[in-house]
C-alpha positions in Angstrom: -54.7 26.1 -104.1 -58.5 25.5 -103.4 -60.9 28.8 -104.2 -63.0 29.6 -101.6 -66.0 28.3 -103.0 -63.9 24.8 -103.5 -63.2 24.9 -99.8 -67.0 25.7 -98.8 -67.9 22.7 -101.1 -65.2 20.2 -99.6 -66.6 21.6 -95.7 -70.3 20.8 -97.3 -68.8 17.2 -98.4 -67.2 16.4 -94.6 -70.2 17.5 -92.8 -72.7 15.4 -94.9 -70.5 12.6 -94.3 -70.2 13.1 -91.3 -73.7 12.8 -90.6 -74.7 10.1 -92.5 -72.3 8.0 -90.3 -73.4 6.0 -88.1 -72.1 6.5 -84.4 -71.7 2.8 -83.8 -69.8 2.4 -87.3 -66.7 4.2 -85.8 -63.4 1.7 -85.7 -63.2 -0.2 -82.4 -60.0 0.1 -80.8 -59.2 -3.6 -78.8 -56.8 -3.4 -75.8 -54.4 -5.2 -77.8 -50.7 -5.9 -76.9 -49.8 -2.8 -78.7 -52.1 -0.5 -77.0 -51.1 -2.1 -73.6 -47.4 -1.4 -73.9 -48.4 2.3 -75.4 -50.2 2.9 -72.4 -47.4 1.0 -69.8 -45.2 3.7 -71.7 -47.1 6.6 -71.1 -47.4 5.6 -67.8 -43.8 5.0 -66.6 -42.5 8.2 -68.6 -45.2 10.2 -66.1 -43.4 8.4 -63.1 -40.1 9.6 -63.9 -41.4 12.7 -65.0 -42.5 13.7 -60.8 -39.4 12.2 -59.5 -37.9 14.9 -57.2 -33.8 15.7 -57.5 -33.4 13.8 -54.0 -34.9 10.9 -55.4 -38.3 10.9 -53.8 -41.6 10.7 -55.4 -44.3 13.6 -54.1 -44.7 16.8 -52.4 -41.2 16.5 -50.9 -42.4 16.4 -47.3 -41.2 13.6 -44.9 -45.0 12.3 -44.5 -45.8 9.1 -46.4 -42.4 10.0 -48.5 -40.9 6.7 -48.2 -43.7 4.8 -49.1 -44.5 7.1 -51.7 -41.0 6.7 -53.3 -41.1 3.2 -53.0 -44.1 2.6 -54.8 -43.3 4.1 -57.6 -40.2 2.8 -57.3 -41.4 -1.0 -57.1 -43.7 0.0 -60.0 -40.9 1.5 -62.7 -38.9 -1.7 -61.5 -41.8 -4.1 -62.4 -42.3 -2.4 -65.4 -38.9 -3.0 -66.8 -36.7 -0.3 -65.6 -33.5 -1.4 -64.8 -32.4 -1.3 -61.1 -29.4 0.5 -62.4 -31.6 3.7 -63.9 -30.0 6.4 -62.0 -33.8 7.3 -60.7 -34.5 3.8 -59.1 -31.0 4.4 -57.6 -31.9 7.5 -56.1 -34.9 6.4 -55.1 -33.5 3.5 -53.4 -30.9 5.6 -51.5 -33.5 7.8 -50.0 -35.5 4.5 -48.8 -32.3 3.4 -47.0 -31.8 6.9 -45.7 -35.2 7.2 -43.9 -35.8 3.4 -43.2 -34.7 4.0 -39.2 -37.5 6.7 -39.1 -40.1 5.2 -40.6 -43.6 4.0 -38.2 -46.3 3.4 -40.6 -47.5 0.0 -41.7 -47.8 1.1 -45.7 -44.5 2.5 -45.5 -42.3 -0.4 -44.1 -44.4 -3.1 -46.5 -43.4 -1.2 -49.5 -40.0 -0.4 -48.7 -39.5 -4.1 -48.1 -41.0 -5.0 -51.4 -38.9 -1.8 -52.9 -35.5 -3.0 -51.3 -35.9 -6.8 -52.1 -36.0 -5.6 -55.8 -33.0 -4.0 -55.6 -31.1 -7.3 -55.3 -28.6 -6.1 -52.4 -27.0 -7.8 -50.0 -26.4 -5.1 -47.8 -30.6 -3.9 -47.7 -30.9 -7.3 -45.4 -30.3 -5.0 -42.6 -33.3 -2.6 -43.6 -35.1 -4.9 -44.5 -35.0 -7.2 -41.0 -35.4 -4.1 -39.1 -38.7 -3.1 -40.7 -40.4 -6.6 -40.7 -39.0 -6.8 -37.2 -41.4 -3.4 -36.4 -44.1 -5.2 -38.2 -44.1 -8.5 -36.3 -44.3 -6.5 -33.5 -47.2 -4.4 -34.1 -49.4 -7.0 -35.1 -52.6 -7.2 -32.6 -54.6 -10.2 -31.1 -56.6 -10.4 -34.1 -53.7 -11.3 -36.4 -54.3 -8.1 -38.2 -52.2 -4.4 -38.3 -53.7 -1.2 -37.6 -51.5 1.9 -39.2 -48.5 2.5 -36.7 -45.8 0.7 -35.5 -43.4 1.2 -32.9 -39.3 2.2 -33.4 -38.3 -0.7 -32.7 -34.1 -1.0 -32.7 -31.7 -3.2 -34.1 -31.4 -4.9 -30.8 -34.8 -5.5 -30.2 -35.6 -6.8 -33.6 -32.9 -9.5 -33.4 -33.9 -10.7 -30.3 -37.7 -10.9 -31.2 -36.4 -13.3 -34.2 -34.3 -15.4 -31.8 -37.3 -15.9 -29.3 -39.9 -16.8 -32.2 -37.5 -19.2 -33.2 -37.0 -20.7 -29.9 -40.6 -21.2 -29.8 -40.4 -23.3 -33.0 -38.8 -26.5 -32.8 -36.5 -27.9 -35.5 -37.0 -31.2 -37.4 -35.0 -33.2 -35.0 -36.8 -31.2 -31.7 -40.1 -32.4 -33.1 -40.3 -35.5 -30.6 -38.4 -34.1 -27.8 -40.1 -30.4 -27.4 -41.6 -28.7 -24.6 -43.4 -25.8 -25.3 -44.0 -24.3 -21.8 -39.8 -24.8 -21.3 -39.6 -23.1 -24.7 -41.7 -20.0 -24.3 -40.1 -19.3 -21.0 -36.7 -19.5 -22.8 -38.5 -17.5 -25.3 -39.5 -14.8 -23.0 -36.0 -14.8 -21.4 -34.8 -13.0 -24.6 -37.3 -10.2 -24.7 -37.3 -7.1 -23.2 -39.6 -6.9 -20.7 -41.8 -4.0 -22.6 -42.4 -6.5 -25.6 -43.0 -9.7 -23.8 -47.3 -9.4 -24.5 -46.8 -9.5 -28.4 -48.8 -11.6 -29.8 -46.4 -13.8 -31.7 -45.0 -15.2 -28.8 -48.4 -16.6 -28.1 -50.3 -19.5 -29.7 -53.4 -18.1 -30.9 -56.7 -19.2 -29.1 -59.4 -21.0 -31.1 -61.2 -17.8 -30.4 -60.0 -14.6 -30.9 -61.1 -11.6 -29.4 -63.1 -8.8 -30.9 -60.8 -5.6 -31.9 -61.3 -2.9 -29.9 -63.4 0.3 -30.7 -60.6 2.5 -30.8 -56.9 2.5 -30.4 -55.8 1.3 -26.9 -52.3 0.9 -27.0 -49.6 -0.6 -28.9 -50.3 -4.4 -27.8 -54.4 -4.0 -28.8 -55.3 -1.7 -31.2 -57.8 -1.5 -34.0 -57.1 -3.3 -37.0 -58.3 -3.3 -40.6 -57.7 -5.4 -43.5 -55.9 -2.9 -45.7 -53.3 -2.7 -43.2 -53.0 -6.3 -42.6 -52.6 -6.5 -46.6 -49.5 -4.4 -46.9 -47.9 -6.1 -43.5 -48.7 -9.4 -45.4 -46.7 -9.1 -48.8 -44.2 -7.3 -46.6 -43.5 -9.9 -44.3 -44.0 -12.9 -46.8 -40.8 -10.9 -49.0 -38.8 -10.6 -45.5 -39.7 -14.5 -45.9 -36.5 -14.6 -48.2 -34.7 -12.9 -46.2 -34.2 -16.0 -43.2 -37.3 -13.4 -41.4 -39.0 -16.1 -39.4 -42.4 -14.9 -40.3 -44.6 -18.3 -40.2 -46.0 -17.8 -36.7 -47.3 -14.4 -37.5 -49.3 -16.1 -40.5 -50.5 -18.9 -38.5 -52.5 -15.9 -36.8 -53.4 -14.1 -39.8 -54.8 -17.2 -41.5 -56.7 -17.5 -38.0 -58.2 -14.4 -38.8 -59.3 -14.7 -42.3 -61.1 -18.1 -41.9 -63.2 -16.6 -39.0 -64.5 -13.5 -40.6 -65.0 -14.7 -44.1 -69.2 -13.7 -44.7 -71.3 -15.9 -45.8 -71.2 -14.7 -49.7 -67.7 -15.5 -49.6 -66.3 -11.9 -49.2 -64.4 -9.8 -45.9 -65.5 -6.7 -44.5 -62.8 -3.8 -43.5 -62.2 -4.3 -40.2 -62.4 -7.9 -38.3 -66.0 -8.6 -37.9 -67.2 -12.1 -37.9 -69.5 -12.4 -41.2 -68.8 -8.6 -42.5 -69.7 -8.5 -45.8 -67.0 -6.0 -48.1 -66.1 -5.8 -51.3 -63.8 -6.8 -53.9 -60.7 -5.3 -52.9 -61.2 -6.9 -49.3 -62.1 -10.5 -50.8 -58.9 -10.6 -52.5 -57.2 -9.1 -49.1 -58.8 -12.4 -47.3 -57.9 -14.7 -50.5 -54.6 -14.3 -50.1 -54.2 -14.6 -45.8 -55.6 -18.3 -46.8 -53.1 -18.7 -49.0 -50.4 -18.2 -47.1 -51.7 -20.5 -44.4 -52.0 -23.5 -47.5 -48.2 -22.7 -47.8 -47.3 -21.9 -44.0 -49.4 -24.5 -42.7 -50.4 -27.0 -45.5 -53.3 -29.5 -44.2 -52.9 -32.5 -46.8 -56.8 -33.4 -46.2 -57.5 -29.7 -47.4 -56.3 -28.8 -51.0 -57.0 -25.2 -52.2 -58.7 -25.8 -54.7 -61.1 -28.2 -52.7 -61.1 -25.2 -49.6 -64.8 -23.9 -49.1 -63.2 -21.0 -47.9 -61.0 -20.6 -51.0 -64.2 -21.5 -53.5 -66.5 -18.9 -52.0 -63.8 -16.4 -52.1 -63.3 -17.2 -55.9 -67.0 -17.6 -56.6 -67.5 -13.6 -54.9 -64.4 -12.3 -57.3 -66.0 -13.7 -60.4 -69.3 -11.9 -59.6 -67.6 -8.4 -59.5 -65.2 -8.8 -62.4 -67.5 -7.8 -66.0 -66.5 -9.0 -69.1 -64.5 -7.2 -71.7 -66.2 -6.3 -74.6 -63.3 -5.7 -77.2 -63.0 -1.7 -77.3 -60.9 0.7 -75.1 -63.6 3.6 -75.4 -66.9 4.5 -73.4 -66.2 2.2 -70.9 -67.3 2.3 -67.3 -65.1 4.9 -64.8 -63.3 2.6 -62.0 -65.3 3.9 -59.2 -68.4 1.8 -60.4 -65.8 -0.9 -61.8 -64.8 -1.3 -58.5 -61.9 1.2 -58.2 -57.8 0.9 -58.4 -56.9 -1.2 -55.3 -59.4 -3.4 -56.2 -57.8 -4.1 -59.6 -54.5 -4.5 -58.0 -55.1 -6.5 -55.5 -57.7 -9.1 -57.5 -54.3 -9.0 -60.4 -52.3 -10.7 -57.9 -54.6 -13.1 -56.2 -55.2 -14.2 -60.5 -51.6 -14.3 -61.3 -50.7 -16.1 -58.0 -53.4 -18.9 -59.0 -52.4 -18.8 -62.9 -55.9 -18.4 -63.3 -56.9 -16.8 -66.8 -60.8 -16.2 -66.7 -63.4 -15.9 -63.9 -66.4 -17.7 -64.3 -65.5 -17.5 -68.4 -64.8 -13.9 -68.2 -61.2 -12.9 -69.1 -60.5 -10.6 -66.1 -57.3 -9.4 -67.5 -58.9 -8.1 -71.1 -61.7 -6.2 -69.2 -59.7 -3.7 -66.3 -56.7 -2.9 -69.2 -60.1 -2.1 -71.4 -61.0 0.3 -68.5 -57.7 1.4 -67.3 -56.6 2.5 -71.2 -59.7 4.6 -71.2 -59.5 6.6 -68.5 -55.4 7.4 -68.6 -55.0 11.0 -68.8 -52.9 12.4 -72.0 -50.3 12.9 -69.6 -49.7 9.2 -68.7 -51.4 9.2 -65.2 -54.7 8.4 -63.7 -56.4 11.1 -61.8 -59.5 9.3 -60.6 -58.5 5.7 -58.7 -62.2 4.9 -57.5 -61.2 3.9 -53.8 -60.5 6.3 -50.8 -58.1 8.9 -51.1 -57.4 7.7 -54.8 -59.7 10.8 -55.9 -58.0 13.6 -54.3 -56.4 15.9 -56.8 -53.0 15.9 -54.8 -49.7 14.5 -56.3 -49.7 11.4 -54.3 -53.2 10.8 -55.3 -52.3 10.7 -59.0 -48.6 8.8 -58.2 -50.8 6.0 -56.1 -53.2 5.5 -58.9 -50.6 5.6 -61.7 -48.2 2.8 -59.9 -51.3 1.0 -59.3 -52.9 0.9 -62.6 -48.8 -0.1 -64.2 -48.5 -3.2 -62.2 -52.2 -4.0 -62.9 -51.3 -4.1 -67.1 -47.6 -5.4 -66.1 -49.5 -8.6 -64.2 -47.2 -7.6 -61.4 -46.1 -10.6 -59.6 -45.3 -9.1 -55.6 -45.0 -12.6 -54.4 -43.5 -14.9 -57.2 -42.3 -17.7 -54.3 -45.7 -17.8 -52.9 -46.6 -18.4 -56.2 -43.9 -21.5 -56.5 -44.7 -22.9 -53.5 -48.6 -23.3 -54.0 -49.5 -26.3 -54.9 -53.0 -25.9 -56.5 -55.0 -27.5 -59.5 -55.9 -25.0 -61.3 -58.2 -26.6 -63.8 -60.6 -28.2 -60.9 -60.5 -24.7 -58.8 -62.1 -23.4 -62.2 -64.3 -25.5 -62.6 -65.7 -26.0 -59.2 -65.9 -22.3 -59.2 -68.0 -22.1 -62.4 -70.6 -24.4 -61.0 -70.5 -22.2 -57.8 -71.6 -19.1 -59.7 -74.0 -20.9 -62.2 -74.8 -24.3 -60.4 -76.8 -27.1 -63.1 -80.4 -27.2 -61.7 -81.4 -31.0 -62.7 -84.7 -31.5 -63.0 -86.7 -33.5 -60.6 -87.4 -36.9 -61.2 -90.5 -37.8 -62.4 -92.7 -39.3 -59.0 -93.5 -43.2 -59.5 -97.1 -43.6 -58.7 -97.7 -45.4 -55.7 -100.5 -47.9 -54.6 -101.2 -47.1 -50.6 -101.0 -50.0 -49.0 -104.7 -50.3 -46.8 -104.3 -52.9 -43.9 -107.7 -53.5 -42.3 -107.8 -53.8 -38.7 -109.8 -56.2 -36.8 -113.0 -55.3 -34.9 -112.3 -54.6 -30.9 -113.1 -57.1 -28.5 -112.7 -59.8 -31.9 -110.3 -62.6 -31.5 -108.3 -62.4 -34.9 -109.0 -65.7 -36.3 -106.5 -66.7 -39.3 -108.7 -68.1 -42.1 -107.9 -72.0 -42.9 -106.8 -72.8 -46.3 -109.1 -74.4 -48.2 -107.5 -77.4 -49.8 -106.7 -76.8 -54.0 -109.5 -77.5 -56.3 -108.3 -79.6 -59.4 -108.1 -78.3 -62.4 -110.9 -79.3 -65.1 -109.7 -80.5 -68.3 -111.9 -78.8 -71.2 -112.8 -80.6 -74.3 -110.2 -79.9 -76.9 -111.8 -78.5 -80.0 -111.3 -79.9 -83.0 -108.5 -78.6 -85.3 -109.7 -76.2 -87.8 -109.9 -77.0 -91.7 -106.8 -75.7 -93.5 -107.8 -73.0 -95.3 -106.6 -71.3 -98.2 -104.0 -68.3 -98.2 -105.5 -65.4 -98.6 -103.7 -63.0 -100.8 -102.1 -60.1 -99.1 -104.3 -56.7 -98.2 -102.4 -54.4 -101.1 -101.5 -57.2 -104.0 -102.7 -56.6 -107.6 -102.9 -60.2 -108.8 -106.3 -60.5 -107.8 -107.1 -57.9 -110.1 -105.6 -58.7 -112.7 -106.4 -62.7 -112.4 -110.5 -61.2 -112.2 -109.6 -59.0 -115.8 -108.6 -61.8 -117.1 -111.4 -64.4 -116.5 -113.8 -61.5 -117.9 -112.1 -61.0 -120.9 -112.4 -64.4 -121.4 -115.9 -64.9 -120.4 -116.9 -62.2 -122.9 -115.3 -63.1 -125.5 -117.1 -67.0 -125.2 -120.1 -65.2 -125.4 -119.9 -63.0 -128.1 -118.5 -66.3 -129.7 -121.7 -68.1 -129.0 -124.0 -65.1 -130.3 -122.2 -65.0 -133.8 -122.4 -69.0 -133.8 -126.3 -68.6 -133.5 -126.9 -65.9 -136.1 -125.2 -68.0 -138.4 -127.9 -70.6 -137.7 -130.9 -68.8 -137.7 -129.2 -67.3 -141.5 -129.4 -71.1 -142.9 -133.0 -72.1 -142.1 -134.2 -69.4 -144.2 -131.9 -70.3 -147.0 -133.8 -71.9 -149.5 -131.3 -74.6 -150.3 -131.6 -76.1 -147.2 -129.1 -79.5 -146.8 -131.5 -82.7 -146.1 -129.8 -83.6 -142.9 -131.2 -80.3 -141.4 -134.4 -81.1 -143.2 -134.9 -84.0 -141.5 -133.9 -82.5 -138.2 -136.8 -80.1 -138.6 -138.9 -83.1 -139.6 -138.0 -84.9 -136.3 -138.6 -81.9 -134.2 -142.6 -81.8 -136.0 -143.2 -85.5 -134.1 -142.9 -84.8 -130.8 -144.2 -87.1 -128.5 -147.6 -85.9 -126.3 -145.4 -86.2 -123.2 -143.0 -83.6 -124.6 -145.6 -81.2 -125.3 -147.1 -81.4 -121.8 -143.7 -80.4 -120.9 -143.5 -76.9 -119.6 -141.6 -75.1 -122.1 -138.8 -72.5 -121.5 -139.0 -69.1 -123.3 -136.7 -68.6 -125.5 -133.9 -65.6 -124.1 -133.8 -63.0 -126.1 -130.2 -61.5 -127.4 -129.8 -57.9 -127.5 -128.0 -57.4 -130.6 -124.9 -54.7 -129.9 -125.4 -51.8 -131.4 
């Protein structure tokens, strides 16, 4: 056992340590595939863990319960629970139980989605009977406000057989009459849901909402209404729902109220700017109408509409930065909805990055650091997602699952767009960061001057004057050839010049010993008589020589 003054010493060893490190030279913890399916685990074990003994999800009251309940219940099913946990069972059997009662737009979307992943055959009756509700309570605008009406069995089924009617078959394409159809069509209804909208073609125009609820026919809309009715009624699509005239209006509505930088507002305003959240909202209404309504002139990813939507995403998504700590709180990230909704629109368009960033890597960095120890997220950054209630933290916690899941809520949409992927990128890319080329260079111009004639002056065209011959100069005679010139640079010059002077001194010293020698032999006494006589010849001179101007004699410098 350590002594006391051991243990002191080992405290005194941590806390220097401690201090001398760094606080950027703690180990980064990357939101690796490990640490995603720790915190998916987390998560789902808190779901479970607030599931109530009738199968709901919470505080047990009727309000919101089966929208509640089928959230989390889509969300533990998309996370890999098996449909035949006894929770999701329970959870589907209070859906079923409550379906007749249920009026609210979030509610019916969700327990469509809910039911459909239950795989049976017997929820097609739930499941027509709420998308029948929400066909009927959407408004002028194409968009949903938050109730609906009770509609019954009866009246759902023959709202499906008159939007039929009004859409003719393959082989009724050449033979249809609209005007005999819609009457036909209107036949069926009863006569206190013959205004709905669907049985309408929608007008080029389409009114304003109103500024507050009016009744059920024209009420006041917004786009996170409109969002849940849409992945609601494009599931009932599987279902033999005939759902394609309520998206030709809620494509309608999206291409009109899209803002200039690309993005939706809340309600339906005509160039309301939003947010995120609302931009993928709009994103996906166009989608539909490329699959509803495909215009082969118009691919998506050649669809202004489609690019600026894109090109507003990529601005609000950050980049990760490979650590799951001290990272920004998802209110200033953009919040929960937002990240669910965006997850979607990315997975529906297989589209890994936004303008380069990965958008995947950088909201599970953010998501994984702010779970809870618990498993849940108490703080969703969007409204109502920050109330400290239990269906605050069950929203959030569903939300933030399906987001690290890459929850696919429409996988046939998904199948039946036909985008390229690759050029939407790219066209995207250049959107946010277009090339600036610089300008050409300007050509200098010479302006042309054209001088007018005096007033009152007849303009008289000058005569040509007729061409002067050409005089032939002299040609001068053809220079002497002269000799090469050696090249600027050679040495032989130089060398050629050392050479002749060597040679020219060594004639001359040759010459100066030659004469010494002479000079030496007239003083010799013995003195050879052919010399002599050449002396003596030299004495008789002729007068004529000696007038002669004589040369000095050049005098020799002996070398020293």
């Amino acid at each position: 056992m350590f002594s006391v003054r051991s243990s002191l010493r080992f405290a005194a060893l941590v806390a220097t340590v401690a201090l001398a490190t760094p606080p950027g030279a703690r180990a980064q913890q990357p939101a690796d595939k490990a640490t995603v399916n720790r915190s998916i685990e987390v998560g789902v074990r808190y779901l479970k863990s607030q599931q109530k003994a009738n199968g709901s999800f919470g505080d047990g009251s009727k309000s919101r319960q089966v929208g509640y309940t089928a959230l989390c219940g889509l969300s533990l099913v998309e996370c890999g629970v098996p449909i035949t946990d006894p929770g999701i069972k329970r959870a589907a059997a209070l859906v079923r139980f409550q379906a007749n009662d249920v009026d609210s737009t979030y509610d019916a979307a969700l327990a469509i989605l809910f039911l459909d992943r239950m795989k049976e055959k017997t929820d097609k009756r739930y499941i027509h009977l709420l998308a029948g509700r929400l066909m009927a309570a959407q408004m002028p605008t194409g968009g949903w406000g938050y109730t609906l009406s009770k509609n019954t069995e009866q009246e759902t089924n023959a709202l499906f057989a008159a939007v039929r009617k009004l859409t003719p078959t393959e082989k009724e394409k050449d033979t249809f009459d609209a005007s005999k159809a819609r009457a036909a069509a209107l036949a069926l209804m009863p006569a206190g849901m013959r205004r709905l909208p669907v049985l309408y073609d929608p007008p080029a125009q389409l009114p304003n909402d109103p500024k507050k609820t009016v009744d059920v026919f024209d009420a006041l809309t917004d786009n996170s209404n409109t969002h849940f009715a849409m992945i609601g009624l494009w599931t009932a699509r599987k279902h033999d729902v005939p759902v394609d005239r309520t998206f030709t209006l809620v494509n309608r509505r999206f291409r009109t109220s899209q803002a200039t930088n690309g993005t939706w507002g809340y309600g339906f305003t005509r160039g309301g700017a939003g947010n995120g959240a609302l931009t993928a909202i709009g994103l996906l209404g166009v989608t539909i109408g490329h699959v509803v309504n495909p215009d082969p002139a118009v691919k998506p990813e050649s669809d202004p509409v489609v690019l600026n939507a894109f090109a507003a995403l990529s601005k609000t998504v950050g980049a990760p930065v490979g650590d799951t700590t001290n990272r920004p709180t998802l209110e200033a990230s953009g919040g929960l909805y937002f990240f669910w909704a965006m997850e979607r629109i990315a997975v529906l368009y297989d589209v890994q990055t936004l303008n380069k960033k990965d958008w995947y890597l950088w909201g599970a960095e953010i998501l994984i650091c702010h779970q809870l120890a618990d498993g849940s997220w108490e703080k969703g950054g969007y409204p109502g997602g920050d109330e400290k209630t239990a269906h605050s933290a069950l929203a959030n916690t569903a939300l933030a699952l399906m987001f690290l899941r890459r929850a696919n809520l429409t996988p046939d949409l998904g199948k039946r767009l036909i985008v390229d992927t690759s050029a939407l990128a790219k066209k995207v890319d250049e959107k946010v960061e277009p090339k600036v080329e610089p300008p050409p260079t300007p050509k200098p111009t010479v302006p042309e001057i054209e001088i007018a004639p005096m007033p009152h002056e007849p303009t008289v065209k000058p005569t040509p004057k007729p061409p002067t011959p050409p005089i032939v100069q002299p040609q001068p005679p053809l220079p002497e050839p002269v000799a090469e010139q050696p090249k600027k640079g050679s040495v032989l010059p130089y060398i050629l010049g050392g050479i002749g002077l060597l040679l020219l001194l060594a004639l001359l010293a040759f010459l100066l010993v030659r004469k010494k020698g002479g000079a030496d032999d007239s003083d010799d006494a013995d003195e050879k008589p052919a010399k002599k006589a050449k002396k003596k010849l030299k004495g008789k001179e002729t007068v004529a020589d000696e007038r002669k101007p004589k040369k000095k004699p050049k005098v020799e410098e002996d070398d020293e």
